[in-house]
C-alpha positions in Angstrom: -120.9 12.5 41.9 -124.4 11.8 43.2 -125.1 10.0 40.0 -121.8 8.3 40.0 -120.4 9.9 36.9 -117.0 11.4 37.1 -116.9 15.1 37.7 -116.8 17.3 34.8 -113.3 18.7 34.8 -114.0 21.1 31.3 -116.6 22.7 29.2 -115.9 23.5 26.2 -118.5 25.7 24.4 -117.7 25.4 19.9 -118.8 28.3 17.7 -116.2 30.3 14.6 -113.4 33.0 16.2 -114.2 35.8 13.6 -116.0 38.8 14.2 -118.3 38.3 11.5 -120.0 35.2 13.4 -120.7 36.8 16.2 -124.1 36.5 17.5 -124.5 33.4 15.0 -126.6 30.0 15.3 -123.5 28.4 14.6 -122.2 30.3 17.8 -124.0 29.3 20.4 -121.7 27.7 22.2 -119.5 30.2 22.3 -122.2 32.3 23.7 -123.1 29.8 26.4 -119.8 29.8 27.3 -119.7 33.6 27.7 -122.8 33.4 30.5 -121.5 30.7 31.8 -118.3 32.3 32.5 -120.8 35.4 34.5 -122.1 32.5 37.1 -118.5 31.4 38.0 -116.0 32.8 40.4 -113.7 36.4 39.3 -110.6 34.2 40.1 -111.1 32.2 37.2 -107.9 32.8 35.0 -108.0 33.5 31.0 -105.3 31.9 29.5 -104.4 31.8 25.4 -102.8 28.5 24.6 -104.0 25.1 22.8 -105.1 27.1 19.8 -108.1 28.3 22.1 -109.1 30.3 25.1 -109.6 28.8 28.0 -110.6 30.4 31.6 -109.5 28.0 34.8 -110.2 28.0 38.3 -112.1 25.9 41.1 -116.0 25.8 41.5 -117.5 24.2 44.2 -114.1 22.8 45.4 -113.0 21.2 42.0 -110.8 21.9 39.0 -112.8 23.5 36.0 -111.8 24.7 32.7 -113.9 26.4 29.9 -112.7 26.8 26.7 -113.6 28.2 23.5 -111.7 26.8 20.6 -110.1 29.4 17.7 -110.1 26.6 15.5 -113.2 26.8 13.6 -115.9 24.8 14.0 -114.9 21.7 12.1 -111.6 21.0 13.6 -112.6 21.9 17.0 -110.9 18.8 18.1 -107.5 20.5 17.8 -107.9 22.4 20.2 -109.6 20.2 22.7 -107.9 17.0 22.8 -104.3 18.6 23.5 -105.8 20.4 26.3 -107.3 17.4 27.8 -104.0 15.4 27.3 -102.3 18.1 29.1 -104.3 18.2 31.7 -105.0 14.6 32.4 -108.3 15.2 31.7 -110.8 11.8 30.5 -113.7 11.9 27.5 -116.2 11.5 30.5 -114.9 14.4 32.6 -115.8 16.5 29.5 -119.2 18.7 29.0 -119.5 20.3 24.8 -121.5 22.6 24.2 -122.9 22.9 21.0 -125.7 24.3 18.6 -128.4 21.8 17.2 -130.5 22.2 14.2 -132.7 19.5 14.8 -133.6 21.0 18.3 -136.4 23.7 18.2 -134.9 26.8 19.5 -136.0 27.5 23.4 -135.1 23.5 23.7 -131.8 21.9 25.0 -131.1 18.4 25.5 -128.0 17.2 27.7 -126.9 13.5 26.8 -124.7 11.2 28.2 -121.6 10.6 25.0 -122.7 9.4 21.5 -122.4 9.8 18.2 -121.6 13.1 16.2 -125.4 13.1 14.6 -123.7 15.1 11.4 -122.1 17.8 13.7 -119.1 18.4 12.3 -117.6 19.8 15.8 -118.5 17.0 17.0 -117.0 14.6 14.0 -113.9 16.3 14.7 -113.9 16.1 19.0 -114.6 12.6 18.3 -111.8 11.6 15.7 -109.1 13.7 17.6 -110.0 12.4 21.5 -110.6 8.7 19.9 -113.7 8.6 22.0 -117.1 9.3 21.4 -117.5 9.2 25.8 -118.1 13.1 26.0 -120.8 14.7 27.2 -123.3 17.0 25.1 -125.0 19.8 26.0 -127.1 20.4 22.9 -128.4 24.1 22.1 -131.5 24.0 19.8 -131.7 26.7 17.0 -133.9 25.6 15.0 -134.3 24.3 12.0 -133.6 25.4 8.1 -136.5 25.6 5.7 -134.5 23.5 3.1 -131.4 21.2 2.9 -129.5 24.2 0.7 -130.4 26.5 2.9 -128.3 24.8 5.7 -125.2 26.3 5.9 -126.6 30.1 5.5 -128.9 29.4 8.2 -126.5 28.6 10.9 -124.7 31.5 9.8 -127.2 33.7 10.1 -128.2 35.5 13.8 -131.6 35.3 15.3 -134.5 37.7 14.7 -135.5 39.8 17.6 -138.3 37.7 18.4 -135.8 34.6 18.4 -133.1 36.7 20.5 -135.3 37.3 23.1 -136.3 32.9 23.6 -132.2 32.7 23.2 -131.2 34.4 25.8 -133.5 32.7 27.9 -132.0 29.5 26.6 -128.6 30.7 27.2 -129.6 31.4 30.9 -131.3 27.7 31.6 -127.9 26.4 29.6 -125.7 28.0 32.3 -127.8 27.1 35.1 -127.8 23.6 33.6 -123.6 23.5 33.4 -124.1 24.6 37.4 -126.1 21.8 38.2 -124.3 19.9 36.0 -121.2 20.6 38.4 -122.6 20.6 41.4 -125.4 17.5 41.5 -124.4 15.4 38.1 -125.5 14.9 34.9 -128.7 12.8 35.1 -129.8 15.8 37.4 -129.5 18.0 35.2 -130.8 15.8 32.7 -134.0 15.4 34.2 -134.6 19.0 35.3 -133.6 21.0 32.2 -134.2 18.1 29.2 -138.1 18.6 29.2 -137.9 22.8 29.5 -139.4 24.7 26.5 -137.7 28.5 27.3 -140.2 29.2 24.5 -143.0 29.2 27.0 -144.3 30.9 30.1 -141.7 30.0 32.8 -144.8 29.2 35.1 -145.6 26.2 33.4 -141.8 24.7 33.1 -142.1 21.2 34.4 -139.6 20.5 37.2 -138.6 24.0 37.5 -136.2 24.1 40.7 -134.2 26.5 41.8 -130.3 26.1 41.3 -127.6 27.5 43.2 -125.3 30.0 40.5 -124.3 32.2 42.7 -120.1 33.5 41.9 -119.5 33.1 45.8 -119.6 29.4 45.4 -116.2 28.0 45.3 
């Protein structure tokens, strides 16, 4: 890679399986995986296996897998960390996606491995790969008003208002993942780390345009 960071060889987007958190805070990752998944090439295959869908193919003449873990949130790790040991797949060859309450919604921030910062997908991914090396892709959604109100705020779903700044998010996330693949992390980093969707896209600093086209291979 241009920034000489392996290639990402999966993304895997966490959120809850059930019906009933669809369209959640909680979910954004597995809404991100969703557009993600629009940007990519038909011939990626769906496949049900490692407690999980997961969608693989080739994009821009590499390996890539996406998956969404069924596992719940907090034992997201199950489902990861056997698909990357199947695969021969490395902590820094992996990209998770991931809400953030201590992001302001129309924000993300991409980081280079870490800690869990209290996200229990995260505690999880780290304890089952015995790595903290991962990549993040963190989704802002805000913030609760109060500790006790934690837990029903990132199970609740946006206002209308917020919906409209969250799909914008969900569009820069995706073309984020593309450059990700394509140019490297620290490019993507730069470009999309400092975007407030929020805002008037005429005043987004280092706004570029990224290829996302499905015809690239």
């Amino acid at each position: 890679m241009a920034d000489g960071t392996h290639r990402i060889r999966l993304i895997a987007g966490l959120g809850n399986p059930d019906s009933k958190y669809e369209g959640t805070r909680h979910n954004a990752g597995f809404m991100f995986a969703e557009r993600l998944l629009t940007k990519l090439p038909r011939s990626f295959q769906r496949i049900h296996g490692f407690q999980s869908y997961y969608w693989k193919g080739t994009y821009a003449g590499a390996p890539l897998i996406v998956q969404t873990p069924l596992t719940y949130m907090n034992l997201s790790g199950e489902a990861v960390a056997p698909l990357m040991r199947s695969e021969g797949i490395a902590p820094d060859e992996v990209l998770v996606v991931h809400d953030d309450m201590d992001i302001p919604l129309g924000r993300i921030r991409i980081r280079k491995g870490g800690g869990s910062a209290g996200h229990n997908g995260i505690k999880s991914l780290i304890e089952e790969i015995g790595s903290e090396g991962f990549h993040r892709m963190r989704i802002g959604v805000g913030h609760a008003e109060s500790r006790g109100d934690v837990i029903d705020y990132v199970l609740s779903e946006f206002s209308e208002e917020e919906r409209a700044i969250f799909d914008r998010v969900l569009g820069g996330a995706a073309e984020a993942a593309v450059l990700i693949l394509r140019r490297g992390i620290a490019m993507a980093m730069n470009q999309f780390n400092p975007r407030d969707f929020s805002a008037d896209e005429d005043s987004q600093p280092n706004k570029t345009t990224t290829e996302t086209s499905v015809n690239n291979k």
